[in-house]
Structures are given as C-alpha cells and as structure tokens.
TIMIRO-61865 format. One line per field, with one value per atom (N, C-alpha, C, CB): x, y, z; atom name; residue in one letter; residue number from 1. Coordinates in steps of 0.1 Angstrom, whole numbers, always signed. Glycine has a CB too. Example, Ala and Ser with C-alpha at 12.3 -4.5 7.8 and 13.67 -1.06 7.14 Angstrom:
! TIMIRO-61865
X	(+132; +123; +132; +113; +128; +137; +129; +141)
Y	(-57; -45; -33; -45; -22; -11; +0; -6)
Z	(+78; +78; +78; +90; +71; +71; +79; +57)
atom	(N; CA; C; CB; N; CA; C; CB)
rest	(A; A; A; A; S; S; S; S)
nr	(1; 1; 1; 1; 2; 2; 2; 2)
END
This chain:
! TIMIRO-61865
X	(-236; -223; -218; -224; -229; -225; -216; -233; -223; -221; -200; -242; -203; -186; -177; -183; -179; -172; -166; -181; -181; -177; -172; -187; -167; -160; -147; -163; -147; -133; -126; -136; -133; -127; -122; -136; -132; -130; -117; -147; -113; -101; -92; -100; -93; -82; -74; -90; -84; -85; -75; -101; -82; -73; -57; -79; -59; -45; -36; -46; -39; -32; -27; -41; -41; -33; -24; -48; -24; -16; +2; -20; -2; +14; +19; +17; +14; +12; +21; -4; +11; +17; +30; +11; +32; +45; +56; +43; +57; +65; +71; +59; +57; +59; +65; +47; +64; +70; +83; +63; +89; +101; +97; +113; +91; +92; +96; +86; +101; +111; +105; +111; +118; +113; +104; +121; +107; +98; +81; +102; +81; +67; +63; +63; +70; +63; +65; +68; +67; +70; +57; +85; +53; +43; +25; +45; +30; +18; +17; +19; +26; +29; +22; +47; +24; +22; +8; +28; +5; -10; -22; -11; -16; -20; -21; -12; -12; -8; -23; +10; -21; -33; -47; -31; -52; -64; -68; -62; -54; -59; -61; -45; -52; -54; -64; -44; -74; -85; -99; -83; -93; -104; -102; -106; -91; -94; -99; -80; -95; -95; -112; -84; -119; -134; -142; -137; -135; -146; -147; -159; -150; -153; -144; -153)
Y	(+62; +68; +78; +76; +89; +92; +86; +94; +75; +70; +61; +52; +59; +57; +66; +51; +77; +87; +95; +94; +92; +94; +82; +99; +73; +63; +68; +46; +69; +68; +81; +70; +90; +102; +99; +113; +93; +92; +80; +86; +72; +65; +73; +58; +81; +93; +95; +107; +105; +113; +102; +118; +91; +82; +79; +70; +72; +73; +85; +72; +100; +109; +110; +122; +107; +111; +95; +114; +84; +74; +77; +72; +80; +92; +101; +99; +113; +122; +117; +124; +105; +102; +96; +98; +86; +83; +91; +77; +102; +111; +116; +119; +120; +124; +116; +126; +102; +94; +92; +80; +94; +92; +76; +94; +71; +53; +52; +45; +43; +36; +38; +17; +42; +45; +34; +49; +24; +15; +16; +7; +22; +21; +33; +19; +45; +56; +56; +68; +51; +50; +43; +40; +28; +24; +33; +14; +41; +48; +59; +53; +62; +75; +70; +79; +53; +47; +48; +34; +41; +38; +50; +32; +61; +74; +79; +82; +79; +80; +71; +72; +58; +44; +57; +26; +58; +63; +78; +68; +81; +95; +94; +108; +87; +83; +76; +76; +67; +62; +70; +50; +85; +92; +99; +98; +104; +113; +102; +124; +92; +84; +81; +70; +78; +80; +90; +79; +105; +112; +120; +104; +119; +129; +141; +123)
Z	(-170; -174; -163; -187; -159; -148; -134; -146; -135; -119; -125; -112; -136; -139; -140; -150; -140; -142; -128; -151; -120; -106; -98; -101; -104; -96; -99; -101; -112; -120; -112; -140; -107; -99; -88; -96; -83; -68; -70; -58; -76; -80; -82; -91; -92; -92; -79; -95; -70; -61; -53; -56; -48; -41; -44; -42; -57; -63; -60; -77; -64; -63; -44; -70; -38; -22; -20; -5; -20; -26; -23; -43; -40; -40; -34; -50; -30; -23; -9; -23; -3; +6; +8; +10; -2; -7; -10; -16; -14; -13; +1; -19; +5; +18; +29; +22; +29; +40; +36; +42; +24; +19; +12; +31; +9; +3; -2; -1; -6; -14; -31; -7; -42; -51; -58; -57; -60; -62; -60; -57; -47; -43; -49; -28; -49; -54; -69; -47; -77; -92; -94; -96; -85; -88; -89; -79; -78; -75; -86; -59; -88; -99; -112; -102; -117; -129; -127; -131; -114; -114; -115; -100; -110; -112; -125; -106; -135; -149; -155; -153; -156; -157; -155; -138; -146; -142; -153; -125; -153; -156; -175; -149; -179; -193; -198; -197; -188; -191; -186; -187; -180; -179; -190; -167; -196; -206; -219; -208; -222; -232; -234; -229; -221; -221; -226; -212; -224; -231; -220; -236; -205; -196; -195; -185)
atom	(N; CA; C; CB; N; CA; C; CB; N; CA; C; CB; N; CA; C; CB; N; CA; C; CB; N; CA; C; CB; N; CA; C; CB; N; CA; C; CB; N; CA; C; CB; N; CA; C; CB; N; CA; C; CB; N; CA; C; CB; N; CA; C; CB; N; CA; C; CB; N; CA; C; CB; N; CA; C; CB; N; CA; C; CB; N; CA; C; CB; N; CA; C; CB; N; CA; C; CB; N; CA; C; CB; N; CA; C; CB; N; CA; C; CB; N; CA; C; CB; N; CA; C; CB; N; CA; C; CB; N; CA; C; CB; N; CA; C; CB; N; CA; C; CB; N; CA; C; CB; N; CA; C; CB; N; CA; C; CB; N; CA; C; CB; N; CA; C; CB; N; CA; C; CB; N; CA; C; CB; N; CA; C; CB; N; CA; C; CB; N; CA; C; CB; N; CA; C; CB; N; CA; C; CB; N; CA; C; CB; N; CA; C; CB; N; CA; C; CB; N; CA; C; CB; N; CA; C; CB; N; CA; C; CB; N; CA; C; CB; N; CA; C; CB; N; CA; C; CB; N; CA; C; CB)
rest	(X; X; X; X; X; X; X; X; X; X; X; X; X; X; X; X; X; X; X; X; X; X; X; X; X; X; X; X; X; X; X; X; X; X; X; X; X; X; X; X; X; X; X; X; X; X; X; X; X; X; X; X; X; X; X; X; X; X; X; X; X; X; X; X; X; X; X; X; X; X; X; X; X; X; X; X; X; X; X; X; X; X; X; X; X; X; X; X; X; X; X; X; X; X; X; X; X; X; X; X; X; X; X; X; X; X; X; X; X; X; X; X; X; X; X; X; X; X; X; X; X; X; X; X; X; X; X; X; X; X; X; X; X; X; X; X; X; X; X; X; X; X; X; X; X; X; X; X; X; X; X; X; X; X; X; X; X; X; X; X; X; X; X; X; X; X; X; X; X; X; X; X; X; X; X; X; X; X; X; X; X; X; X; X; X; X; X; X; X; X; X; X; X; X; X; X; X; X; X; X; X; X; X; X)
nr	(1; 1; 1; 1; 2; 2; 2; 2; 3; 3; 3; 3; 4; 4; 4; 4; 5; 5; 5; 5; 6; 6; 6; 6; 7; 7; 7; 7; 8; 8; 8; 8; 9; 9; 9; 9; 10; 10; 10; 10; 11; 11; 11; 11; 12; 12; 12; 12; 13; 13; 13; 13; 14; 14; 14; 14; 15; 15; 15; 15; 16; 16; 16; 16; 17; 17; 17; 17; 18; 18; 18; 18; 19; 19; 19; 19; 20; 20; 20; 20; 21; 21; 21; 21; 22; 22; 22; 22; 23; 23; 23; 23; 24; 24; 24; 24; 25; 25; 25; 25; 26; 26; 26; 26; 27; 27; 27; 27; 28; 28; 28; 28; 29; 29; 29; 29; 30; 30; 30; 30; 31; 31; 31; 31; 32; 32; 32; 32; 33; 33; 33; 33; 34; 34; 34; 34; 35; 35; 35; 35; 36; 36; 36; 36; 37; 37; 37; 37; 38; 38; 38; 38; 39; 39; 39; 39; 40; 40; 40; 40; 41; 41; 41; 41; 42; 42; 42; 42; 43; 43; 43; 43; 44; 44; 44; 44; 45; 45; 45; 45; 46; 46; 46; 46; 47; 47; 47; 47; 48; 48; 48; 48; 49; 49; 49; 49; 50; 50; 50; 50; 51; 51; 51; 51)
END
C-alpha cells in the first residue's frame, strides 16, 4: 500500500508541474484544461483511497 501511495504522489507531483508549465508557456487552453482535469483525476483518487 505504501509503495501505491507513493506512486500515486509522485503522479501528482508530475501532473501539477505538467500544468504549471502549461500556464507558463501560455498553451493553448485546451491543453491546459486537460492537464488541470488530469490533475483534478489524481488528486480525487488519492483522497478517495484513504491516504
């Protein structure tokens, strides 16, 4: 359980710089909407787990 929980972060973590960067470059909203969702996705199935 551990070792999922620390995946599921290190996903996080990615995702968030993802967006992060997408903001930053200016991209196209599309791309940063996606990343934003995908970000949202991660974080709802870390809290939804329990950690």
């Amino acid at each position: 359980m551990r070792d999922a929980k620390e995946e599921l972060v290190k996903n996080i973590e990615t995702a968030r710089e993802r967006l992060d960067s997408s903001i930053e470059k200016k991209e196209r909203y599309e791309t940063i909407y996606r990343n934003s969702v995908e970000l949202d996705r991660l974080i709802e199935l870390y809290i939804a787990s329990g950690f």
